[in-house]
C-alpha positions, 0 to 999 in steps of 0.5 A: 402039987406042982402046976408047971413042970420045967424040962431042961435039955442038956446042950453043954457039948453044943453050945460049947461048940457054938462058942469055940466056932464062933470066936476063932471065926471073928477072931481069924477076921478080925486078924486078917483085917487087921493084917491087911490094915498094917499091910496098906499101911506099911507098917508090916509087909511079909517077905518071902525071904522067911521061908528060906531060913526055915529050908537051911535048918531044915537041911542042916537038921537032914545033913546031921541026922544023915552023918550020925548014920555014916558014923554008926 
């Protein structure tokens, strides 16, 4: 007869999600400080002038679609 019983509980879903949380929080500042040391630096400065290459192909892909139309 055993004296001591041992009851485990099942938190495989929690912890799971503890770990997940927890390394995309220090991973994110991690990252962001790491930007800002490049950025202070000179190494790496961000341009606006990104967004506008995403914005031409964007409507070079709506000026296709709608000229397949106009043939159809």
């Amino acid at each position: 007869m055993e004296l001591l019983t041992i009851v485990q509980t099942s938190f495989g879903l929690f912890r799971i999600a503890v770990v997940v949380i927890l390394f995309l929080y220090v991973g994110t500042r991690i990252s962001k400080n790491f930007a800002a040391l490049l950025e202070e630096r000179d190494i790496f400065v961000p341009e606006d002038d990104d967004d506008d290459d995403l914005v031409y192909v964007v409507c070079i892909m709506i000026n296709k679609i709608n000229f397949r139309r106009l043939i159809s």
